[in-house]
Legacy VTK file of the C-alpha trace (Angstrom):
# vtk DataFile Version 3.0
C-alpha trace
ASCII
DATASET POLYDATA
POINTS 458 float
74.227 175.826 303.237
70.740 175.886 302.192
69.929 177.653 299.254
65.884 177.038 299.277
65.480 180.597 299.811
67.366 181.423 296.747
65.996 179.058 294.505
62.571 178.133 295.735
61.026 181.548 297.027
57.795 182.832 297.709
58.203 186.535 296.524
60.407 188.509 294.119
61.182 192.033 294.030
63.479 193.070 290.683
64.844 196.642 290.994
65.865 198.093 287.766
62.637 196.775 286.365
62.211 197.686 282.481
60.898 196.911 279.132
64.213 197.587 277.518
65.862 194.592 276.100
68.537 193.677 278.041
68.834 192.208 282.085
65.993 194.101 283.849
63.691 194.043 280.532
64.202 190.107 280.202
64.168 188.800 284.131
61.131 190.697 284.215
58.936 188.908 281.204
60.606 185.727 282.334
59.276 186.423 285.678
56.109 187.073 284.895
55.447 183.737 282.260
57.254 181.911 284.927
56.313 183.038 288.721
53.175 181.026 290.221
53.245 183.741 293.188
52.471 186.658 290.568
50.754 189.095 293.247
53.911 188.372 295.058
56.133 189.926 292.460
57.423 193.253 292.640
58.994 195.678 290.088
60.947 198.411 291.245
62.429 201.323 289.277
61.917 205.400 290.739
61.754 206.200 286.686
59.024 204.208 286.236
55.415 203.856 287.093
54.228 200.603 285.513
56.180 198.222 283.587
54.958 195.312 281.497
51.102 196.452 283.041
52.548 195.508 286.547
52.681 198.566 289.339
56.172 199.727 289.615
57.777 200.423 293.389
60.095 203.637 293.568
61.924 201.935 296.285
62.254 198.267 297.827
60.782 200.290 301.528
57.922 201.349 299.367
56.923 197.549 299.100
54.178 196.534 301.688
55.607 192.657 302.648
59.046 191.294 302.931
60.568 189.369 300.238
62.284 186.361 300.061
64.472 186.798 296.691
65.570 190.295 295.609
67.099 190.450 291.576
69.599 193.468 291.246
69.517 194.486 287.972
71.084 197.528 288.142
74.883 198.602 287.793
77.546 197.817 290.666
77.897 201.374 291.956
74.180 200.876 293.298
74.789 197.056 294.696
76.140 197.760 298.391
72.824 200.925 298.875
70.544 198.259 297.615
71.079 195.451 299.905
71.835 197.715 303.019
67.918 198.968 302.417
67.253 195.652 301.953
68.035 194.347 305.145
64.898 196.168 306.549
62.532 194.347 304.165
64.030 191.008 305.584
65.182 189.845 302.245
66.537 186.235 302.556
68.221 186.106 299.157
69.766 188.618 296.262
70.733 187.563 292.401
73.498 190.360 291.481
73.607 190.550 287.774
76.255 193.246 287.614
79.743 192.963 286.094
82.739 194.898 287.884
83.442 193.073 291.251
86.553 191.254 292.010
86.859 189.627 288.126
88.341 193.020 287.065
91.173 192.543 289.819
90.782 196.333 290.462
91.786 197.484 294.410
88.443 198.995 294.839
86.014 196.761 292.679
87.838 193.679 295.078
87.132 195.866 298.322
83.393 196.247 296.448
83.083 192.365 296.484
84.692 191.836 300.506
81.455 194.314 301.346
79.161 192.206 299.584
80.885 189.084 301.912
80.804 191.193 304.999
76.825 192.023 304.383
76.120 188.078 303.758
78.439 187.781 307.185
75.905 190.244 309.066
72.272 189.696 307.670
72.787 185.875 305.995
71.557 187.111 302.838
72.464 184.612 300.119
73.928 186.213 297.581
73.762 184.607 294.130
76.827 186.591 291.970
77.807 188.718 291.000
79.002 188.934 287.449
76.025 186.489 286.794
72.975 186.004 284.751
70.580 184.397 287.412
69.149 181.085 287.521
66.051 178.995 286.190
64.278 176.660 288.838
62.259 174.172 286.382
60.481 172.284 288.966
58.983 175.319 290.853
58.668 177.227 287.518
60.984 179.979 289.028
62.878 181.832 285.413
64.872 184.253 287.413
67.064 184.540 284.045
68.757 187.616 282.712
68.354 186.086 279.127
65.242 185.778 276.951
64.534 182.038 274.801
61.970 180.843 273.540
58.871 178.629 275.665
58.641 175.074 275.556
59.458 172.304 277.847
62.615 172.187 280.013
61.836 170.225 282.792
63.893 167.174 283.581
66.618 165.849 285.687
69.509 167.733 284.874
71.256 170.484 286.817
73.565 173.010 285.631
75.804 175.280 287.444
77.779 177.465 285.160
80.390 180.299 286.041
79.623 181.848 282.286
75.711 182.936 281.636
76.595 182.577 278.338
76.948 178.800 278.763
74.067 178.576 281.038
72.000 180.025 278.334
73.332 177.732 275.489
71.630 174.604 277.628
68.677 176.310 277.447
68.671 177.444 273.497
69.685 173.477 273.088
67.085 171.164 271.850
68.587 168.066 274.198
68.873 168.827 277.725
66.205 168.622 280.495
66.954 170.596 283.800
65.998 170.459 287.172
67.872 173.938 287.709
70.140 176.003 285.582
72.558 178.175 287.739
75.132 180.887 286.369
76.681 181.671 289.284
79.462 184.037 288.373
82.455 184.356 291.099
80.913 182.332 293.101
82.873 184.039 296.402
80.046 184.416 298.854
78.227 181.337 297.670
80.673 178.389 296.585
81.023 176.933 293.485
80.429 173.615 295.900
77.896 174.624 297.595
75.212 174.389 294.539
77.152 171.187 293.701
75.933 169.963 297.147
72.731 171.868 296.479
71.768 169.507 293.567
73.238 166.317 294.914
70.791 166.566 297.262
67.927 167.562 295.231
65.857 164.697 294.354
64.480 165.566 291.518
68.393 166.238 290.213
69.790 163.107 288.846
72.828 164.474 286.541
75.137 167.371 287.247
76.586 169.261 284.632
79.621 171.681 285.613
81.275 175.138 283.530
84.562 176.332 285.756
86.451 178.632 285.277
88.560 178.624 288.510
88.247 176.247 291.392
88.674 178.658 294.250
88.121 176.127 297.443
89.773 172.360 296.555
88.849 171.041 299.882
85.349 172.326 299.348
85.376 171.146 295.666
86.789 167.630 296.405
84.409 166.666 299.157
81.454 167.639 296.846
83.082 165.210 294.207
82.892 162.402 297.154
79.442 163.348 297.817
78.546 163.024 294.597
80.232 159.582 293.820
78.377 158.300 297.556
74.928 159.338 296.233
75.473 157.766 292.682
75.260 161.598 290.815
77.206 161.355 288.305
79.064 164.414 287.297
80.080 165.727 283.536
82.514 168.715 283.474
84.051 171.279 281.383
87.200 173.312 282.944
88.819 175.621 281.177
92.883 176.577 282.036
94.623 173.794 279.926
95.972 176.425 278.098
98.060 179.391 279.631
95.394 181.997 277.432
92.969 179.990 278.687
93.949 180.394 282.306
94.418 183.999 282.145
90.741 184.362 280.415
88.813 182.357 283.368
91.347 184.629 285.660
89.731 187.662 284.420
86.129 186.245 283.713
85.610 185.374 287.576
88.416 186.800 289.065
91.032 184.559 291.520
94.078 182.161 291.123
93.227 179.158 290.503
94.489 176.797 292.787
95.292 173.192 290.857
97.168 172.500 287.755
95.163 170.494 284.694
97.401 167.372 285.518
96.400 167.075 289.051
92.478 167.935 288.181
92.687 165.468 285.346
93.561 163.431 288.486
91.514 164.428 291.191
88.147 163.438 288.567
89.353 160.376 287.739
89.621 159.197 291.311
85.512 159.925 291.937
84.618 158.934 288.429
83.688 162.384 286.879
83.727 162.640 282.901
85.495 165.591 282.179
84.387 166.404 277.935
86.892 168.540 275.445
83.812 171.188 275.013
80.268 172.312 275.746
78.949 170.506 272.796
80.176 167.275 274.236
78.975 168.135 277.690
75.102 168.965 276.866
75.319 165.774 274.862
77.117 163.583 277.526
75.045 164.980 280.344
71.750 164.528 278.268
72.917 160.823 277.728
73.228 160.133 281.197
70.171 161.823 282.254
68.022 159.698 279.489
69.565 156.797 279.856
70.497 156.733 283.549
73.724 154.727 282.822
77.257 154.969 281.701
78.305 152.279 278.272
79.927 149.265 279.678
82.522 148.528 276.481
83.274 149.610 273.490
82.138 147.077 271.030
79.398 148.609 268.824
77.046 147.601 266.268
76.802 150.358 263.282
73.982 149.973 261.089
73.336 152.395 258.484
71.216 152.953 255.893
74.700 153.114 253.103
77.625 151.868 252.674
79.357 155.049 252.220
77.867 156.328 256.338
79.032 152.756 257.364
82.527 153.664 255.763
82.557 156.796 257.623
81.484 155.161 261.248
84.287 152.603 260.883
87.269 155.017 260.472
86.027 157.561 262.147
85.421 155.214 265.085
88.512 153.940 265.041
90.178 156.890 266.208
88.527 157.099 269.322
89.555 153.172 270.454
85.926 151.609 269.277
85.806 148.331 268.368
83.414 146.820 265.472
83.390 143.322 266.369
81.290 140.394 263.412
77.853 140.117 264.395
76.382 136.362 265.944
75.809 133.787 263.583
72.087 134.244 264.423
71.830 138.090 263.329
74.760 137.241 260.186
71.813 134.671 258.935
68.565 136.673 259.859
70.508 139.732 257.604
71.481 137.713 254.912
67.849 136.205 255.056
66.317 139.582 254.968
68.549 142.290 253.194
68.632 142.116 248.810
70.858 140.004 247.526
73.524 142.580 246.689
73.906 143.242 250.171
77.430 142.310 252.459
76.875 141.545 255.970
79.239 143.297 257.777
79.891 145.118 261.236
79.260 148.104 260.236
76.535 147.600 257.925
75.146 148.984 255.424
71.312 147.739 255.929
70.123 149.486 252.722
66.917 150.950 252.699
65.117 147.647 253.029
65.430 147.401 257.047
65.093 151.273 257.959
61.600 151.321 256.237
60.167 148.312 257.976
59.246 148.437 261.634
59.117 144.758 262.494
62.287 143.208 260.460
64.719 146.500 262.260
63.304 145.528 265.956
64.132 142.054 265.159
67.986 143.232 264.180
67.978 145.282 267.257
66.556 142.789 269.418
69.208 140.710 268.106
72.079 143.094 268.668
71.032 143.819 271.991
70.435 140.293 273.514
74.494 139.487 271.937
76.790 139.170 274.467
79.513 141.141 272.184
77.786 143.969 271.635
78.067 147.025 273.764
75.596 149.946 271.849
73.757 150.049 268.851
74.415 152.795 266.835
71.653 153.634 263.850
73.425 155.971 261.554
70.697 158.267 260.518
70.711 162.084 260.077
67.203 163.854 261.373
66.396 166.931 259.507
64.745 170.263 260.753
61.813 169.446 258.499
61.159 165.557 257.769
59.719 164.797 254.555
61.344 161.228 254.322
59.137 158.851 256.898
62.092 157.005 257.539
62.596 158.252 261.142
59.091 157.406 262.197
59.569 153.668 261.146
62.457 153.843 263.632
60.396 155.206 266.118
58.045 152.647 265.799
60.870 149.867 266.174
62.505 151.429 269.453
58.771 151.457 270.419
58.553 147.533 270.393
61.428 147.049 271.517
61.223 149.220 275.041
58.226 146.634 275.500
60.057 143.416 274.700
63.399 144.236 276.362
62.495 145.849 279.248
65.580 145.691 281.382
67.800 146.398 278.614
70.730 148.379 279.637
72.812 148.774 276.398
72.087 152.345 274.773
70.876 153.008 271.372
72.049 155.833 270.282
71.556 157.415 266.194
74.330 159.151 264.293
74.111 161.889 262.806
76.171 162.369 259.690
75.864 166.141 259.540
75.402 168.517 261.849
72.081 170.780 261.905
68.718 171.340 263.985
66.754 168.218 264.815
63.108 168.282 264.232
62.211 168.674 267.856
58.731 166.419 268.345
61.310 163.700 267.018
63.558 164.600 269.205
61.141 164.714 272.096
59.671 161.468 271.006
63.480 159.738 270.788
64.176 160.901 274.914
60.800 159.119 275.730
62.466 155.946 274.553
65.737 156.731 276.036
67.300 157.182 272.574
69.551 160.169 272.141
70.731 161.295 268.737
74.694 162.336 268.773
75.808 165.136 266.730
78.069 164.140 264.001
80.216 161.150 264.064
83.569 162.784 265.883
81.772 164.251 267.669
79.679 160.995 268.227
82.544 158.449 268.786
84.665 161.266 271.308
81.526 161.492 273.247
81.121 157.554 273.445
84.337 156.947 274.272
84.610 159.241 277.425
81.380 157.498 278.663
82.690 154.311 278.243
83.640 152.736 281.825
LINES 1 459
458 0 1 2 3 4 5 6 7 8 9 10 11 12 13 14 15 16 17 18 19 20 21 22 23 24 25 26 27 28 29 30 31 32 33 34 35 36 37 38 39 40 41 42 43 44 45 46 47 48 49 50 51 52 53 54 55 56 57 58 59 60 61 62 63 64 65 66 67 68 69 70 71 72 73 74 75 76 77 78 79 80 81 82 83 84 85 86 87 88 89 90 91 92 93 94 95 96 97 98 99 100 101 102 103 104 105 106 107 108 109 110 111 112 113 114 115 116 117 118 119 120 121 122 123 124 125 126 127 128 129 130 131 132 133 134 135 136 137 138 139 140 141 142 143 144 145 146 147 148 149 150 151 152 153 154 155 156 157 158 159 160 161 162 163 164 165 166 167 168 169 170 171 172 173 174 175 176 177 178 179 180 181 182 183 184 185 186 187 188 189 190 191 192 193 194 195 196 197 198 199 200 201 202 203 204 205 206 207 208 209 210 211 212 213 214 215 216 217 218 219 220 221 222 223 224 225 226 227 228 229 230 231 232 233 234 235 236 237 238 239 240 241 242 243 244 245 246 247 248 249 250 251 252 253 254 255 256 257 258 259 260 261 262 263 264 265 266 267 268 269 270 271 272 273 274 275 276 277 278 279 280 281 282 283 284 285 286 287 288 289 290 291 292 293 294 295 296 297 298 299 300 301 302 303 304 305 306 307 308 309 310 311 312 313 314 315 316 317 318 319 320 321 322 323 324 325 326 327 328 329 330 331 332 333 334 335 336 337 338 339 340 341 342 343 344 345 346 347 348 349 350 351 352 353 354 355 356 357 358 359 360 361 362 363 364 365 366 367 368 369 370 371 372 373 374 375 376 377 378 379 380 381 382 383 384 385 386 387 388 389 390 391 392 393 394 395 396 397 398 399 400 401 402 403 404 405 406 407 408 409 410 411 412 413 414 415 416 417 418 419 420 421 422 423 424 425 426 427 428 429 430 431 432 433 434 435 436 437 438 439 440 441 442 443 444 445 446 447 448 449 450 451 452 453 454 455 456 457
């Protein structure tokens, strides 16, 4: 199926354009910051005359061109009129943001849903929803989003496809991730749930798929995707919900449909094409933003912890232990170059504490790394440091400068450094920004941390 008409079009109409807050009132300012083609957008609404400065349509006829992506942001009960009139404007594609199709299991919202099928059947329209909160195109600068954040760079190699907007909109509010495309696609009946998955495996610019199901409608579909993936080297991170029986009946009634595999046999179907399924969406923003900086999956679980006191390093080795990690003594090499370098109250030790003496001086901590890096039993190197909102203490920067020197010394290095974070709270984001430029990602807090690590391991 090709889905360039959906994602990549050259006009937009949005009826039920507003300045309210809410669907219509957000897709529209998103629309207008976002949308290169902005004498090719068109607001519609019969109540309204101009909205956000833009001339408002009473009807999609009233429009003087086709259009290639309609956004129906009004309520169901006006869905099936909508599309019928806009089979005479030659629309290609429609996003349906409303609620009350087949998910409620009601006879006639179900029979609502098979006419919204039947009309894709007749005209070809691809229909995006519904029960969904649009999409965000990054390279193409299309925000067809029902949800408002706030502006800075997004763009990367990441693409999401989400059955909960909600979801879909916490990538975006996250300081990590960089998208190629962000997809809610709701129930996901007239459009599969597999056919974005094949949409962004063969998207170039899309080098990591992230995945939110609910309810796997179509196995056969859904399993040859998984193959496709594994051929083309995309590796897939994935969150299903249903491993508990609540849990089942929630995704039941949040997209509607039975699903159609136990969790023992999915647990087994990923495992066979190498798909990381993660516990939560915490761990998959952070496992999908790992692959997508890094471009590679950890090979072993031996890491080197260094942290700035013994009490962190105390915390990394129990807490690391629970997830199968193994600490193993550091080369005789690094063992002398530490005790060489670190006061003399210091114990050399995997994990270490490096006291403040290494963390504040650029040259001697690219050394250590260096030297962690090149040893053959060493997997990672972990840096146990906690970034702060607002950095008064330089400390990060000297790290910076370290991973700096070392990106040019070790440039087919393929062992990740990653930093700990001790406590959980909002990264200063130029740091952050800075950090994914040298393919260093900073974990959330250590069970987090170690969990996440181990389910990457290969």
């Amino acid at each position: 199926m090709d889905l360039k008409n959906l994602f990549s079009p050259k006009s937009i109409a949005v009826i039920g354009a507003n300045e309210s807050d809410g669907f219509g009132g957000a897709v529209c300012k998103n629309l207008l910051e976002s949308f290169k083609y902005e004498n090719s957008l068109y607001f519609i609404n019969p109540k309204r005359d101009v909205v956000y400065g833009k001339k408002c349509y009473k009807s999609i006829l009233d429009v003087e061109t086709n259009i290639d992506l309609l956004i129906i942001a009004t309520n169901k009960n006006t869905v099936l009129g909508i599309l019928k009139d806009a089979k005479e404007k030659s629309v290609k594609a429609a996003v349906i943001f409303a609620s009350g199709f087949s998910e409620t299991m009601d006879r006639d919202d179900v029979l609502r849903e098979d006419e919204l099928k039947k009309i894709y059947d007749e005209t070809g329209i691809l229909i995006l929803g519904p029960n969904c909160a649009g999409f965000v195109n990054y390279i193409d600068d299309v925000n067809a989003f029902a949800f408002l954040s706030d502006k800075r760079d997004r763009k990367g190699n990441i693409g999401i496809v989400s059955q909960s907007g909600m979801i879909s909109l916490s990538f975006i509010d996250n300081q990590w991730p960089k998208m190629s495309y962000n997809i809610s696609c709701g129930n996901a009946n007239i459009i599969k749930f597999s056919d974005y998955i094949d949409f962004l495996i063969d998207d170039e610019m899309t080098k990591v798929i992230a995945l939110h199901i609910d309810i796997i409608k179509d196995m056969d579909s859904f399993e040859n995707s998984l193959n496709r993936a594994r051929e083309k080297n995309k590796p897939i991170a994935l969150y299903k919900s249903g491993r508990s029986e609540k849990s089942k009946l929630i995704s039941k009634n949040h997209t509607g449909g039975a699903d159609l595999i136990d969790d023992n046999k999915f647990n087994e179907l990923i495992k066979k094409y190498d798909c990381i399924r993660v516990d939560d969406t915490e761990e998959l923003i952070y496992v999908a933003t790992f692959l997508s900086i890094t471009g590679n999956r950890i090979y072993g679980n031996r890491i080197a912890s260094l942290n700035l006191s013994g009490g962190e390093a105390g915390v990394a080795c129990d807490v690391g232990s629970m997830y199968n990690i193994q600490f193993p003594d550091f080369s005789k090499s690094l063992t002398d170059y530490l005790y060489e370098n670190l006061p003399s109250y210091a114990k050399v030790s995997n994990p270490l504490d490096m006291t403040a003496t290494l963390s504040y001086d650029t040259e001697k901590l690219e050394i250590v790394l260096e030297k962690v890096l090149l040893d053959e039993n060493i997997d990672v190197a972990l840096i146990g440091y906690t970034i702060l909102n607002h950095i008064d203490d330089k400390c990060i920067y000297y790290m910076i400068s370290a991973f700096k020197l070392l990106k040019e010394k070790l440039k087919n290095n393929k062992k990740p450094i990653i930093l700990l974070s001790f406590m959980s709270n909002t990264r200063e984001q130029s740091c952050i920004e800075e950090l994914m430029k040298l393919g260093v990602i900073a974990m959330p807090s250590p069970k987090y941390c170690f969990s996440i690590i181990e389910k990457l391991i290969v």
